[in-house]
Structures are given as C-alpha cells and as structure tokens.
C-alpha positions in Angstrom: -16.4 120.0 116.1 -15.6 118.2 119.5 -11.9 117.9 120.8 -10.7 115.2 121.7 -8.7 115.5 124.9 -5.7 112.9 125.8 -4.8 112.1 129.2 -0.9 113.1 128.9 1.5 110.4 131.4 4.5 112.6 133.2 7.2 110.2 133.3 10.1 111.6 134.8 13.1 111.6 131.8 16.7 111.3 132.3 16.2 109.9 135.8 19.2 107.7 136.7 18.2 104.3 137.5 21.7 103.5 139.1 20.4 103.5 142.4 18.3 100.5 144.5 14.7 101.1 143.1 12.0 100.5 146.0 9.0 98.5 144.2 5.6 99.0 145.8 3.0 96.5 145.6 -0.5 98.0 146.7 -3.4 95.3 147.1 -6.9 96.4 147.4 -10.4 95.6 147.5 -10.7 95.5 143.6 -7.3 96.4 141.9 -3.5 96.1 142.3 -1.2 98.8 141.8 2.4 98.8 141.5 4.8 101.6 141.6 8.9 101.8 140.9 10.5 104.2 143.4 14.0 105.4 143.4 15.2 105.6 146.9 14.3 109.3 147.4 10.9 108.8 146.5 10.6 109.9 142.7 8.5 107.8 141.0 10.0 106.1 138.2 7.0 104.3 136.9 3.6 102.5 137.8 0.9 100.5 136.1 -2.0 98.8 137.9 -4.3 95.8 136.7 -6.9 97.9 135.1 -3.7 99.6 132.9 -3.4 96.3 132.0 -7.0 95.9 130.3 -8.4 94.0 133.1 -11.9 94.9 133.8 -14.3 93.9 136.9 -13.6 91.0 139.1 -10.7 89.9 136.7 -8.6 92.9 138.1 -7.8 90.8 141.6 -7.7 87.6 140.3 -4.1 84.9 140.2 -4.0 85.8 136.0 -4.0 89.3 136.7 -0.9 88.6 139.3 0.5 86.3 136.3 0.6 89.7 134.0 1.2 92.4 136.5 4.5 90.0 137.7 5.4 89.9 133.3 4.8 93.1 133.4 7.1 94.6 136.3 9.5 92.0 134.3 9.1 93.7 131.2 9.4 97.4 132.7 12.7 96.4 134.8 14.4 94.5 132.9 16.6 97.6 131.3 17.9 98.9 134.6 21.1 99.4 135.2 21.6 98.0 138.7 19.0 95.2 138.9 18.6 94.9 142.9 15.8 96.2 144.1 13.7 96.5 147.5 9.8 94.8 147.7 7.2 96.6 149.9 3.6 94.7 149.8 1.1 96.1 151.3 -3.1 95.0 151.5 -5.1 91.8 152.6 -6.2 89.6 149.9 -5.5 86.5 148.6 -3.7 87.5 145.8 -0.9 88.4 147.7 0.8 84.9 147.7 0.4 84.1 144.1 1.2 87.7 143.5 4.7 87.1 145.3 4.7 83.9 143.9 4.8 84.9 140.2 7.7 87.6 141.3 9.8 84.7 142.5 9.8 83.4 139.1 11.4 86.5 137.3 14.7 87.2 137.0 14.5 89.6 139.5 17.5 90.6 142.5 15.2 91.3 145.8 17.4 92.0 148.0 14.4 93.3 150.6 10.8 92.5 151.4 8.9 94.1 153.7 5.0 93.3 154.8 4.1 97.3 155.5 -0.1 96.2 156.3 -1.4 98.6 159.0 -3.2 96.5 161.1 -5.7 97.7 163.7 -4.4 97.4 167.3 -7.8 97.7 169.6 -9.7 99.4 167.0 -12.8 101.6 167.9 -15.2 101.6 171.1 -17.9 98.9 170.6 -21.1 100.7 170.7 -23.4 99.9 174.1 -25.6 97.3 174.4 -29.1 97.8 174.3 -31.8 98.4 176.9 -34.8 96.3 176.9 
C-alpha cells in the first residue's frame, strides 16, 4: 500500500493584519509571484501564476496578470486596514498590464516602489582575438 504524502501550507494564524501590509510583486522569466508582508517581514500569504493552474507560457502572459490582480483582490479584501505598500520587481512586459489590472481593484496603495537591480558596468568584456 503506497502513502500518499500531502504538501502541508504554514500559514501563519492569528497574525494581526492591523498594520500596513508590504505586497511584493516578483516578475520572472516564466512565472509571477506575489507575496503579502507585514511590515516586519512575516509573510502573511503568497500565491504565484502556476498556484493559479496556469501551465507553460500562459504563466507570464496579460490573463495571468488579469487573475493574479482578482486574486490579490480576493485574498485582501478582509483586512482590517486596507492601505498597503507595492514593491515590483523583474523585467518583462507584463509588468504594465500587471500594474494595470491592480489599478482597477479596490485597493489603497499608498506606496510603489520599482526595486529592479540593474547592472551598473557589468562584467569585463572578454579580449579580442588574435589572428
């Protein structure tokens, strides 16, 4: 007889929610996550496009913005203090729809911040060849 094994998700109970909650947006190559903060850094709660059911390409697409900004809707929308700070980070061109779709909630940002590392001179170009 095989068990079957469940992955088990540790949300943090009885957390107060009264503070600002810090949401991070985290655009990559081929997903999006987003994670709810508190302002000491406990993590409240996260989902990402593929929690969503999104497979493939479809995970960093503008319909998988469409849901993922429902979704932080849906998940927020129960807070006691509804103000909340936005941190985006990742190049893609998602982004703008992304923020786009956020702007249509009813949600209180008070803050957004752009936190993309960007490369400053980068590494040594390698030498040119010898002929």
């Amino acid at each position: 007889m095989t068990k079957i094994y469940k992955k088990k998700r540790n949300k943090i109970k009885g957390l107060d929610i009264n503070t600002e909650t810090i949401i991070f947006i985290n655009i990559q190559k081929s997903n999006i996550i987003i994670t709810l903060t508190d302002t000491q850094g406990k993590i409240i709660d996260w989902f990402s496009s593929g929690c969503l059911g999104l497979k493939g390409f479809r995970k960093h697409t503008p319909l998988a913005a469409k849901s993922l900004a429902f979704t932080l809707f849906e998940r927020t929308k129960n807070f006691d203090k509804k103000q909340f700070k936005l941190r985006v980070k990742g190049h893609n061109a998602v982004k703008n729809v992304l923020l786009k779709y956020i702007s249509y909630q009813d949600l209180n940002i008070i803050d957004l911040k752009d936190i993309t590392s960007l490369p400053r001179n980068g590494c040594k170009p390698q030498k040119r060849r010898k002929l």
